[in-house]
KEBATI-960818 format. One line per field, with one value per residue (C-alpha): residue number from 1; residue in one letter; z, y, x. Coordinates in steps of 0.25 Angstrom, whole numbers. Layout:
N
nr = NUM_...;
rest = A_...;
zz = Z_...;
yy = Y_...;
xx = X_...;
//
This chain:
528
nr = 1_2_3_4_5_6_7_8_9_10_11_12_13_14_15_16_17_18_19_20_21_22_23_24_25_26_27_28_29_30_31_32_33_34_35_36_37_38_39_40_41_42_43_44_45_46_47_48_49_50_51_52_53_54_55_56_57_58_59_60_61_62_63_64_65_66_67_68_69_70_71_72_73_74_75_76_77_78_79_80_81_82_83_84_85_86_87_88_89_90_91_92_93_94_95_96_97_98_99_100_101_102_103_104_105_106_107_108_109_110_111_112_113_114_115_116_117_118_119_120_121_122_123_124_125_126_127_128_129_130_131_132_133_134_135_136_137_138_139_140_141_142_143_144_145_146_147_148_149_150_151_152_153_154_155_156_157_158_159_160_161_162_163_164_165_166_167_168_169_170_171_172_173_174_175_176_177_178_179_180_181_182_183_184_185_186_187_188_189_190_191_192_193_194_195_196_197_198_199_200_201_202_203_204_205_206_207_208_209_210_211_212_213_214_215_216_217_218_219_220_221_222_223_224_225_226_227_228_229_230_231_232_233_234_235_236_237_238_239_240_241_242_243_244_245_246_247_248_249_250_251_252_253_254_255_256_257_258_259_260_261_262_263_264_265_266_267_268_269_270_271_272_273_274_275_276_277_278_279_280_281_282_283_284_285_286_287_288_289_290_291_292_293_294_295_296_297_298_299_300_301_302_303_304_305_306_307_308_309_310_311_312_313_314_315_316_317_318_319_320_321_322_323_324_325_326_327_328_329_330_331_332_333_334_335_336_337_338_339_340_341_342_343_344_345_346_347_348_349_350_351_352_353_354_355_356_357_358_359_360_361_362_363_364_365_366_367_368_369_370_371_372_373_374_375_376_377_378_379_380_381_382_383_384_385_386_387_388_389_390_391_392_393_394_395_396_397_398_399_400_401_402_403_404_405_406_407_408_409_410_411_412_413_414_415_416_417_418_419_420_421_422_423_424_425_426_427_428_429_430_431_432_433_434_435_436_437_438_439_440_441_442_443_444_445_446_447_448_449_450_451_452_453_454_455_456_457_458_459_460_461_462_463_464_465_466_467_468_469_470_471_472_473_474_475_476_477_478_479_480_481_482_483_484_485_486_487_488_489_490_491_492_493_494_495_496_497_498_499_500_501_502_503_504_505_506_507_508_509_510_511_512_513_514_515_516_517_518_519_520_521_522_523_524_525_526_527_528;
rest = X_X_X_X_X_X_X_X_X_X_X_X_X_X_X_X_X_X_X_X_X_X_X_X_X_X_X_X_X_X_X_X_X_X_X_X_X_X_X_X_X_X_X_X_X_X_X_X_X_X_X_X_X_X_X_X_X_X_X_X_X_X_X_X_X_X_X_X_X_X_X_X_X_X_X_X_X_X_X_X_X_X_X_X_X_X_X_X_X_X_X_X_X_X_X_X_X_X_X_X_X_X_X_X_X_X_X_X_X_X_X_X_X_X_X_X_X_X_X_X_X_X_X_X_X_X_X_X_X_X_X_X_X_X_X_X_X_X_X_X_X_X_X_X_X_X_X_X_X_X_X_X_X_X_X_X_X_X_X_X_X_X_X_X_X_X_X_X_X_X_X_X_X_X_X_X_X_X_X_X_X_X_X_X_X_X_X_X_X_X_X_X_X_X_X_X_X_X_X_X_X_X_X_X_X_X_X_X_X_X_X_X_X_X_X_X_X_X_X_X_X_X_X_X_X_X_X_X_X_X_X_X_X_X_X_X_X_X_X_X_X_X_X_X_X_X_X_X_X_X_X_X_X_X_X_X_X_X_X_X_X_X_X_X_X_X_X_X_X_X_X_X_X_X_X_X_X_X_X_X_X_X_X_X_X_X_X_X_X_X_X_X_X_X_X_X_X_X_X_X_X_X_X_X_X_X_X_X_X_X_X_X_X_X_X_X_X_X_X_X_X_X_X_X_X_X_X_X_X_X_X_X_X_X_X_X_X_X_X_X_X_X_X_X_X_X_X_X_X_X_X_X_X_X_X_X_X_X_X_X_X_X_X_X_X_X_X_X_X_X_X_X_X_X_X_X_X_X_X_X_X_X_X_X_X_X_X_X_X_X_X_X_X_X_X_X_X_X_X_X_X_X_X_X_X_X_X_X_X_X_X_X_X_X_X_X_X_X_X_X_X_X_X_X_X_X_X_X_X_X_X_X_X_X_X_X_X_X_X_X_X_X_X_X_X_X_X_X_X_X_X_X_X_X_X_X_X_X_X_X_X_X_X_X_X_X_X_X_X_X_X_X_X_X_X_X_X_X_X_X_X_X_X_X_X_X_X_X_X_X_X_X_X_X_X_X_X_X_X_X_X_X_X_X_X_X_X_X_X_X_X_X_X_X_X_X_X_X_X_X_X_X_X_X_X_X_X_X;
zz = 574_580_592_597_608_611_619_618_631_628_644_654_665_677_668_655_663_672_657_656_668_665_652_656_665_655_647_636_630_630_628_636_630_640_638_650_656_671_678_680_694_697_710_702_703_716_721_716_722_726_712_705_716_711_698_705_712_699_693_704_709_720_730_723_721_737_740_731_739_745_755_769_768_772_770_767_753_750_750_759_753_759_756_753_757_766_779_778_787_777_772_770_768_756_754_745_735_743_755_746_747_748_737_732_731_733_743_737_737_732_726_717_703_696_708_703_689_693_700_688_679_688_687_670_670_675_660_649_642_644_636_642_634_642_635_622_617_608_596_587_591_576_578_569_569_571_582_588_583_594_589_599_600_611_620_621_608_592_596_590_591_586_593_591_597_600_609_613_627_629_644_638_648_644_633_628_613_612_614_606_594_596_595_607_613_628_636_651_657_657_668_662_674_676_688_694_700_709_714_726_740_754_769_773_766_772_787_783_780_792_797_788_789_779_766_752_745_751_742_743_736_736_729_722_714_708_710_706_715_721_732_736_735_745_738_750_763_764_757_742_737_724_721_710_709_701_695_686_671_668_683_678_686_687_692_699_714_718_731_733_727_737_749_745_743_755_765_772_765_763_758_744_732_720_713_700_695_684_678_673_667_675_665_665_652_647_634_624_623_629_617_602_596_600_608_623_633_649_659_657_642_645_654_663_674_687_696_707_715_710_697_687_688_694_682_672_680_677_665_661_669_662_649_653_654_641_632_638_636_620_618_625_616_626_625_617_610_618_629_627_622_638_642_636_641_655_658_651_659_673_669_662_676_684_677_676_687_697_695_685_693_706_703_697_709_718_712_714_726_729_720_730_745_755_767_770_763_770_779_783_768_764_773_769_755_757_764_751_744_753_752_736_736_744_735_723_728_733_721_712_706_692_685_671_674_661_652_640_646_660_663_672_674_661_655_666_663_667_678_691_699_705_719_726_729_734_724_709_700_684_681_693_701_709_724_732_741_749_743_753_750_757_745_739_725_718_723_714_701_689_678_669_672_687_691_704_708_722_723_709_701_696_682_682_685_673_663_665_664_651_646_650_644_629_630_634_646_658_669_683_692_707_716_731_737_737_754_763_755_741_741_741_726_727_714_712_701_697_683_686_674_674_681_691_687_686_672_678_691_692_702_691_679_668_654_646_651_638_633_647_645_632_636_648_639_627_617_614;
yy = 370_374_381_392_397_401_389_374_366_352_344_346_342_351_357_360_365_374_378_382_390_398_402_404_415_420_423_413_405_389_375_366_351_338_326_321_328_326_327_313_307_304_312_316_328_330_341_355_363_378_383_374_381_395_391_389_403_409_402_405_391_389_389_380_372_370_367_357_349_335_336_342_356_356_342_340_341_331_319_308_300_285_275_261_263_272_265_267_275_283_294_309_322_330_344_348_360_364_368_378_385_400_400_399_406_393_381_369_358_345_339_328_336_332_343_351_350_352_365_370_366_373_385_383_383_399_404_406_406_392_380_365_353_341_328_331_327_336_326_336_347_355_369_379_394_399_390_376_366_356_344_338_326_322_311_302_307_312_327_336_349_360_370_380_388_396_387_371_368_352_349_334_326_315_312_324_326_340_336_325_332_343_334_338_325_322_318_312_301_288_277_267_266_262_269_268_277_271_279_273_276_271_275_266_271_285_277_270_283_290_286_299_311_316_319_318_309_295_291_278_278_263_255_247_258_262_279_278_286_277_287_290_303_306_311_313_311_300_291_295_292_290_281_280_270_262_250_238_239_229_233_235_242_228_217_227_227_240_239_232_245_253_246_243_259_262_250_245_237_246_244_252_258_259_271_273_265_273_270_281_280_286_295_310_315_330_336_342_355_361_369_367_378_380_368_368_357_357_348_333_335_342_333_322_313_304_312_315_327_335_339_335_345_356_357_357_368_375_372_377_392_393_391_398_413_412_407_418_428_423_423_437_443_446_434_430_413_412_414_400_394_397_388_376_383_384_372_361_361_360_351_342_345_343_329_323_332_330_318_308_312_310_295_293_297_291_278_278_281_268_260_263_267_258_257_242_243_255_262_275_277_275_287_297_294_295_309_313_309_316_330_328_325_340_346_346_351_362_365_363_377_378_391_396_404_400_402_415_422_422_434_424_421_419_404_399_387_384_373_367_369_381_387_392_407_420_427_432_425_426_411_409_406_420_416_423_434_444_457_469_471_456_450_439_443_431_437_449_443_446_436_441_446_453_462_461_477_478_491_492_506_512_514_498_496_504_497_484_491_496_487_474_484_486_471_467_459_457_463_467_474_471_482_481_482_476_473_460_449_456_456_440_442_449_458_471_466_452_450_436_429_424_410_419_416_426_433_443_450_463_475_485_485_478_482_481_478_476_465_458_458_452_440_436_435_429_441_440;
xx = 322_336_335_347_355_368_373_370_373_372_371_362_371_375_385_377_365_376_380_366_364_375_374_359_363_372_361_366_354_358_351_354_352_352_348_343_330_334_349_353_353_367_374_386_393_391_400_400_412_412_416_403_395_401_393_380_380_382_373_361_359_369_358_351_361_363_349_349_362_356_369_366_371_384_387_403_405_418_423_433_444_447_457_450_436_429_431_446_455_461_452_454_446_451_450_439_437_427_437_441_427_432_437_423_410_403_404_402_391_386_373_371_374_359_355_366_359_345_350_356_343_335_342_345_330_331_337_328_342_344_337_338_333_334_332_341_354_366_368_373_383_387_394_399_404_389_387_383_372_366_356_350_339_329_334_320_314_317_317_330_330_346_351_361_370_384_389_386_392_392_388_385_393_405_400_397_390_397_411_410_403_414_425_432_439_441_454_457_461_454_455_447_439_425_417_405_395_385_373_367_360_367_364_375_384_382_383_396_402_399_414_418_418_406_409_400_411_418_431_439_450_453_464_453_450_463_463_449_437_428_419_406_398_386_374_367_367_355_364_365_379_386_399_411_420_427_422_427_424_415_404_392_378_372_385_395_395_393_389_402_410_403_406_419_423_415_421_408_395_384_371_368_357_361_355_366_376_384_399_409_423_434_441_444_440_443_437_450_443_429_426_425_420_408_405_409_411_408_406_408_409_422_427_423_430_428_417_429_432_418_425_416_404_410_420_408_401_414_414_401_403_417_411_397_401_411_401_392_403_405_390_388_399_409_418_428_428_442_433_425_437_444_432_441_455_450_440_447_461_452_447_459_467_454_453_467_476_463_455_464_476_468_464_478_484_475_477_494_492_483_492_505_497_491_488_489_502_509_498_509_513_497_493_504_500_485_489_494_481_472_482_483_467_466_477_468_457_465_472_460_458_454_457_459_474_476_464_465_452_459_472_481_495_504_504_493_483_471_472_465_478_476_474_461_464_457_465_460_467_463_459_455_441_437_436_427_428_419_420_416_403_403_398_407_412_406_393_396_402_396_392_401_416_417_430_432_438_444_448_450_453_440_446_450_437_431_440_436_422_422_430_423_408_416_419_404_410_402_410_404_414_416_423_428_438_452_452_448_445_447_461_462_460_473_469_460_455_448_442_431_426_411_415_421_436_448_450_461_466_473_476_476_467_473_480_470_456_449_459_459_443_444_453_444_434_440_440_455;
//
C-alpha cells in the first residue's frame, strides 16, 4: 500500500532528523526513513557554533540541548596549535568563531553529536506531522511532474513498503542513494590520503596535558604529516578523547601501531584503550547541484570533507533551515519554485568556498610552510613564519561570514555573489545573518521574530507600515511586524526598515518604503 506525505526525508542523521523538526513545526507532514535503529556511537561533530545554536532556540530545544553537554559548564571550547608534538615550545591560541559571540543570539557549545541527535529525536517525537521509520533503507528514488516515488526495504528482514510525496530531501550521508539515483555528480579535491580515527579512553593523557592551557582540541602540525591534521579532541573531562591522523595506505585495525601514532603526536608515552578504530579519505567533495527537480540534497550528501574546524555539521544544519522554510513556503502556496531553486544558488557556493578556500587551502598551505620552515634549520625565520600561521589561522575565522548578497530571492548590491568572505557586522545588510540587538522593550529582537518573514520598523511611517501589511495579506505571506524606535542600539542596523526571512537572514533594508512593495514581496519569495 503506498503511503503519502508531502516530504520524504531519506537520513536519520542530525541533519535529516533537523529537517524533520523543522518542517514538523512548519506544520508540513514528512517521513522520515533511517536505517539504523540508534545513533551510532562515535563523538564526531563535536562543535556546534553560535549560529547551529540559533537553530536549536528556534527549534525549542536549546535548553535541552545544554543539559545534555558532558563538558563542565564553562569549559573552554576551542583548540591549540603546536609545531611537532605537543611538548614543543612553539604553540599558539587562535581566535575562534566563537569570540565573535555578539554577533549572535546564541553562545556556542559542544557535545558529542549522537546527543546532539537524541536531543533532536526527542523533540521530532513532539509533531504528529512527522513520521520516522528507523531500520529501512531508500532503494528506489522515481519522481515525475506529480511528484516523487520512494521504495524502501527492511534492513534485517523482506519487509517493503512505497511512499510518495512532493518533495524527497536526501540527508543519506556520502554515499548518499538520492544523489546517486538523481544523477547529480560531485567535485573536490582529493589528497589521496588514508586517515584514521581512533576512539580510545586515557587518564594520562589528560595529565601530560596539563602544561597547556585547557582547551577541547590539541593539534600538532608536524612535518611527518605533510599539511595533514593530526589532533586530539576531549570528549570529556574523565579522560574520553578522540584522535585523526594520518596514516599509511596499507595500516589496518589489527597490524598498525597506534599506540605509537598517539605518543608520537603527543610527545610523551602514555598508556591507552582503544574503544573505535575507523578510517576516512581525506578529500573535499562538493555535490554539482543540491536539487534536481524535485530531489534535494543536504548535509553530507551535498558535501563532505576532513572533520576540521567544526564545519561539517554545522553546514548541514544550515543546509536543512535554508531549505526548511522554502519548501514550506511552496508547499503552503506562498512561494515561488525559484524560491527552492535559491536553496542550490545560495548553499552550494558556502560550501565550495568553505571546502577548498578553507580547508583544501588550509592543508595546502600548511603543508608549504612545513616544506620551507624549521626551526632546527633557521629558528629566527621559523618563528616569524609560524606568527603568520597563527595570524592567517585567526584571519579566517574572522572573515568567515557566509551570506547570500548575491542570491535572486535577496535585494543586495548589483552583481553580488553568494560567498563566505564577508564581515561580521551589526549593520542590516540584505543577504546577510540579522545580528541581535535589544530592542527597548528589553527584549532582544530575535526574541520577537516571527516564523515566517518579520519587518523590523524603527520609527517607521505608519503608511509604510500598512503596505507591507496588506500587500504581504494578498500575497498569503506570513509577515509579523516589529516596531520601536530608531535610538540606542537600533541604529547599529543603520536602516529604518529591515525585511528578515524565516532563517533570520536579510531580504532588504531601506529608510523609506520601497517602489513597489508587491513585486519586492514577490522576489523574496520566489514568485517572479
Amino acid at each position: 500500500m503506498e503511503q503519502r506525505y508531502q516530504v520524504i526525508i531519506v537520513g536519520g542523521g542530525p541533519v535529516g532528523v533537523a529537517l524533520a523538526v523543522e518542517l514538523g513545526q512548519r506544520g508540513v507532514s514528512c517521513v522520515l526513513i533511517e536505517r539504523h535503529t540508534t545513533p551510532q556511537r562515535i563523538p564526531k561533530g563535536q562543535n556546534l557554533t553560535n549560529r547551529s545554536m540559533e537553530h536549536f532556540y528556534f527549534w525549542g530545544a536549546v535548553d535541552e540541548l545544554r543539559a545534555a553537554r558532558v563538558m563542565p559548564r564553562g569549559y573552554p571550547i576551542g583548540g591549540i596549535t603546536a609545531y611537532g608534538d605537543l611538548m614543543r615550545d612553539h604553540w599558539y591560541i587562535p581566535v575562534g568563531r566563537e569570540s565573535y559571540g555578539d554577533y549572535f543570539f546564541q553562545a556556542n557549545e559542544r557535545l558529542p553529536q549522537y546527543l546532539t541527535e537524541e536531543v533532536l529525536r526527542a523533540r521530532m517525537a513532539d509533531f504528529p506531522n512527522v513520521t520516522s521509520i528507523p531500520g529501512w533503507s531508500a532503494k528506489t528514488i522515481e519522481q515525475d511532474e506529480q511528484g516523487v516515488r520512494v521504495t524502501i526495504t527492511e534492513e534485517d528482514g523482506p519487509g517493503s513498503q512505497v511512499f510518495e510525496a512532493e518533495y524527497v530531501v536526501g540527508c543519506d550521508g556520502p554515499r548518499s542513494t538520492v544523489r546517486e539515483q538523481s544523477g547529480i555528480e560531485r567535485d573536490g579535491t582529493d589528497f589521496d590520503q588514508k586517515m584514521a580515527l581512533l576512539v580510545f579512553r586515557s587518564r594520562e593523557l589528560h595529565e601530560g596535558l596539563k602544561h597547556l592551557p585547557e582547551r577541547t582540541v590539541y593539534r600538532a602540525l608536524s612535518p611527518d604529516f605533510k599539511g595533514a591534521w593530526c589532533f586530539f579532541g576531549r570528549i570529556d573531562l574523565g579522560g574520553g578523547w578522540f584522535f585523526h591522523a594520518p596514516v599509511p595506505r596499507d595500516a589496518t585495525a589489527e597490524d598498525y601501531d597506534f599506540r605509537g601514532l598517539l605518543q608520537r603526536a603527543a610527545g610523551f608515552e602514555f598508556s591507552v584503550e582503544f574503544d573505535h578504530i575507523g578510517f576516512w579519505e581525506l578529500r573535499v567533495a562538493v555535490a554539482n547541484t543540491y536539487r534536481k527537480r524535485r530531489a534535494f540534497i543536504a548535509g553530507d550528501a551535498a558535501h563532505t570533507h576532513p572533520p576540521y574546524g567544526a564545519y561539517g555539521l554545522n553546514t548541514g544544519l544550515e543546509d536543512v533551515t535554508n531549505l526548511g522554510w522554502k519548501l514550506a513556503a511552496v508547499l503552503e502556496g506562498w512561494g515561488g519554485d525559484s524560491l527552492l531553486d535559491s536553496y542550490n544558488e545560495e548553499r552550494r557556493p558556502i560550501f565550495w568556498e568553505t571546502g577548498e578556500d578553507v580547508i583544501a587551502g588550509g592543508i595546502k598551505r600548511d603543508r608549504a610552510f612545513l616544506e620551507q620552515y624549521s626551526p632546527d634549520r633557521d629558528l629566527e625565520e621559523f618563528k616569524q613564519a609560524w606568527k603568520q600561521v597563527e595570524a592567517a589561522d585567526s584571519e579566517v575565522n574572522r572573515t568567515y561570514e557566509p551570506h547570500y548578497e548575491g542570491s535572486s530571492v535577496v535585494m543586495g548590491p548589483p552583481d553580488s555573489v553568494c560567498s563566505i568572505h564577508g564581515s561580521l557586522s551589526h549593520t542590516a545588510n540584505a543577504g546577510h545573518h540579522l545580528a541581535p540587538q535589544l530592542l527597548s522593550s528589553g527584549h532582544n529582537v530575535f526574541e520577537e521574530l516571527g516564523s515566517g518573514f518579520t519587518l523590523l520598523a524603527f520609527d517607521a511611517e505608519d503608511s509604510t507600515v500598512k503596505d507591507f501589511e496588506e500587500t504581504a495579506m494578498s500575497l498569503n505571506v506570513p509577515l509579523k511586524v516589529v516596531r520601536d524606535t530608531y535610538e540606542d542600539g537600533r541604529k547599529k542596523t543603520e536602516s529604518r526598515l529591515a525585511l528578515v526571512r524565516p532563517d533570520q537572514y536579510v531580504a532588504w533594508t531601506g529608510d523609506t518604503s520601497p517602489d513597489d512593495t508587491a513585486r519586492l514581496m514577490q522576489k523574496v519569495t520566489g514568485i517572479v
